[in-house]
C-alpha positions in Angstrom: -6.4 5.0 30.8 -8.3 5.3 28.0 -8.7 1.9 26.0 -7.3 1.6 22.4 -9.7 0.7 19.7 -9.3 -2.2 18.2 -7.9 -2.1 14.3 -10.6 -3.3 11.6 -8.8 -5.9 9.9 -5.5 -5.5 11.1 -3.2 -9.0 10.7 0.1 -10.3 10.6 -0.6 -11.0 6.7 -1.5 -7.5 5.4 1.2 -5.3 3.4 2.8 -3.1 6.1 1.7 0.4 3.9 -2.2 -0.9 4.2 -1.5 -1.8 7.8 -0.3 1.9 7.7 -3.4 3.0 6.4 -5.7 1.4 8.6 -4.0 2.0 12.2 -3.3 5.6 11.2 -7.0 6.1 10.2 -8.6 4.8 13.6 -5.7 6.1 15.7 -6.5 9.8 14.5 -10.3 9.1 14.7 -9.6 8.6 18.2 -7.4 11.6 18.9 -10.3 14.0 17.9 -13.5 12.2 19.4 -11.6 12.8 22.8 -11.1 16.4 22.5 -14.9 16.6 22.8 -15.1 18.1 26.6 -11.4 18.1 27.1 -11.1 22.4 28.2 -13.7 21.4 30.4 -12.0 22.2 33.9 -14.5 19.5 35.5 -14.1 16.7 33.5 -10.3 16.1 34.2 -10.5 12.4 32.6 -11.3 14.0 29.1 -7.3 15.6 29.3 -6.0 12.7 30.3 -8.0 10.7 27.3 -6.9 12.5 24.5 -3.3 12.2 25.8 -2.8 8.9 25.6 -4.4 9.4 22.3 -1.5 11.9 21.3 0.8 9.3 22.3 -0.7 6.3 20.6 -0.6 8.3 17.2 2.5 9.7 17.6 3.7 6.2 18.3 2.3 4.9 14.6 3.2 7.5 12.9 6.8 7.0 13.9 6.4 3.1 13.6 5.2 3.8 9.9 7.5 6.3 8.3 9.4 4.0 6.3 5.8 3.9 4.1 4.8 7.6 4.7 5.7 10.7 2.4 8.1 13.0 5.2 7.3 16.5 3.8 3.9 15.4 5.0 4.5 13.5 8.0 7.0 15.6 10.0 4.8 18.8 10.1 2.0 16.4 11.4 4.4 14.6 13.8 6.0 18.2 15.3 2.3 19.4 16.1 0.8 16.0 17.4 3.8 16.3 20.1 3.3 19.8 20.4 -0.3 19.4 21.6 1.1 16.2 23.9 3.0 19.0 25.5 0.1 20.8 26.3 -2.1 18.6 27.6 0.7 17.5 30.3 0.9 20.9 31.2 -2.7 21.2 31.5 -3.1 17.3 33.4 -0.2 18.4 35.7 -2.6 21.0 37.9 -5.4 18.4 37.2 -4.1 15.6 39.6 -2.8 17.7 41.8 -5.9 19.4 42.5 -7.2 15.9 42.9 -4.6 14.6 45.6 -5.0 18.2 47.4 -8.7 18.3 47.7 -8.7 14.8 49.4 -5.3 16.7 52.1 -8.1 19.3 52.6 -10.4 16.8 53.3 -8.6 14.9 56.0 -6.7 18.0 56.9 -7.1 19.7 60.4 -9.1 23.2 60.7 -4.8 24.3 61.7 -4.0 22.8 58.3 -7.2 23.1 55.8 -5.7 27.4 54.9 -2.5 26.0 54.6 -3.5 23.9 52.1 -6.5 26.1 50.6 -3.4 28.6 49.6 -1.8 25.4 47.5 -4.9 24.8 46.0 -5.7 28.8 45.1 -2.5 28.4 43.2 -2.6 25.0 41.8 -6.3 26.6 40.1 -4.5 29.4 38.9 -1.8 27.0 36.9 -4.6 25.0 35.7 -6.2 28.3 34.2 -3.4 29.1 32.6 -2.5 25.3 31.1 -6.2 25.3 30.3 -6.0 28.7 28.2 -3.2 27.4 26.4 -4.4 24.2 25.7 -7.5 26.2 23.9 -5.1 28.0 21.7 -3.5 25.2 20.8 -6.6 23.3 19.8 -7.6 26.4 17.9 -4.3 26.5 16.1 -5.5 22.6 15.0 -7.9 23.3 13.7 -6.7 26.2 11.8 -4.2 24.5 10.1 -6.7 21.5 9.9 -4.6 18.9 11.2 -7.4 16.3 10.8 -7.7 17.0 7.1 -3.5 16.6 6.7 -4.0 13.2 8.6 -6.5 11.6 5.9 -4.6 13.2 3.3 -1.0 11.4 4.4 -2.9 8.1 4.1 -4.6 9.0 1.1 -3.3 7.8 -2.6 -2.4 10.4 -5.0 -4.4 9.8 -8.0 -2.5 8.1 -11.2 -1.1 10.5 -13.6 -1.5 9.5 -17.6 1.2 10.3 -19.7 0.9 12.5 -22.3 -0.1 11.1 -25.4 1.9 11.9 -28.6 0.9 13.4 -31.9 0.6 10.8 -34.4 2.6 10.9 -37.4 1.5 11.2 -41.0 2.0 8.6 -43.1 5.3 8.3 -44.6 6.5 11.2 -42.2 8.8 10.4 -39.0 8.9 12.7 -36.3 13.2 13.8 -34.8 14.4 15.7 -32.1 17.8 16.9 -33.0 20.4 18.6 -31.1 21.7 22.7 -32.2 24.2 20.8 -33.9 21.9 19.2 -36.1 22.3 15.6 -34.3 19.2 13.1 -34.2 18.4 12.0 -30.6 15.3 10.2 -31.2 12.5 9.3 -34.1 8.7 8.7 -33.1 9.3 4.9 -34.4 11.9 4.1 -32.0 10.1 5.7 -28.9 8.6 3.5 -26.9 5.6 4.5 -24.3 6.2 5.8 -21.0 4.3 3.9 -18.2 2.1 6.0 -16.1 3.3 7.8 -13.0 1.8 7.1 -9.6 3.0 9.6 -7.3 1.3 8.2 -4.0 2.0 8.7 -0.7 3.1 5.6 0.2 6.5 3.9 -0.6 5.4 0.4 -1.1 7.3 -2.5 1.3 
């Protein structure tokens, strides 16, 4: 199995949104350096790589909803699974044409076609997992699931409140209903705080 990298500066005293921040960043990292190889039919280890990888995100992302914005995240989660789906379908064939080819190999010459026919159609699944696999990666990067990754964990820059029109002197800014009612005067207003609409949802 592939071995998890460690989390820069990851402790038990960190705020659970920059915790958030940190194990989702490597945890994605990882999930794209192993695709690197992966449709390669020869290099079965590569599949298996990047699956574990599917299911390590998958795994934070889920642990760290509570801080993450869901329009965002469950797109992201749906197609991280989605391409976990795939590559089982495509490891499947992988180890089975592993255990067969070591049958063939202690097999007798009576049993070697016998087997050679269950490996000619094991291949042929592994083709077809291995085509779909390649659309799916191609649909990734379409919809640039590594770009929506860095942006769930990214903050949303601070909006400043509009600033209002001073009054002249001796003049006093109302709003007043159809009715003719004052609501408000600029005197009594006091000044909105500035929005932050981030991504996270602080714990």
């Amino acid at each position: 199995m592939a071995k998890a990298r460690p989390i820069p500066g990851l402790s038990g005293e960190m705020r659970y949104s920059d915790a958030a921040i940190a194990t989702i960043a490597v945890r994605s990292d990882e999930l794209f350096e192993y695709a690197a190889g992966v449709l390669d039919l020869t290099q079965i280890e590569a599949v298996h790589a990047m699956r574990v990888a599917t299911r390590r995100l998958r795994s934070v992302l889920e642990f760290y909803e509570p801080c993450l914005e869901s329009e965002q995240l469950e797109p992201i989660l749906e197609q991280v699974c989605d391409l976990a789906d795939v590559l089982g379908q495509r490891r499947d064939p992988d180890v089975e044409l592993e255990a067969l080819a070591g049958f063939a190999a202690a097999a007798s010459e009576v049993e070697r076609p016998g087997i050679e026919r269950f490996i000619g159609r094991t291949s042929e699944q592994q083709q077809q997992a291995n085509a779909e696999l390649a659309q799916m990666l191609g649909q990734i990067e379409a919809d640039d699931l590594r770009g929506r990754l860095a942006a769930l964990i990214a903050p949303s820059p601070v909006v400043e409140p509009v600033a209002e029109a001073e009054a002249a002197p001796g003049e006093e800014h109302s709003a007043t209903t159809a009715g003719g009612e004052q609501l408000a005067t600029a005197a009594d207003e006091t000044a909105a705080p500035p929005v932050k609409s981030g991504w996270l949802r602080r714990r």
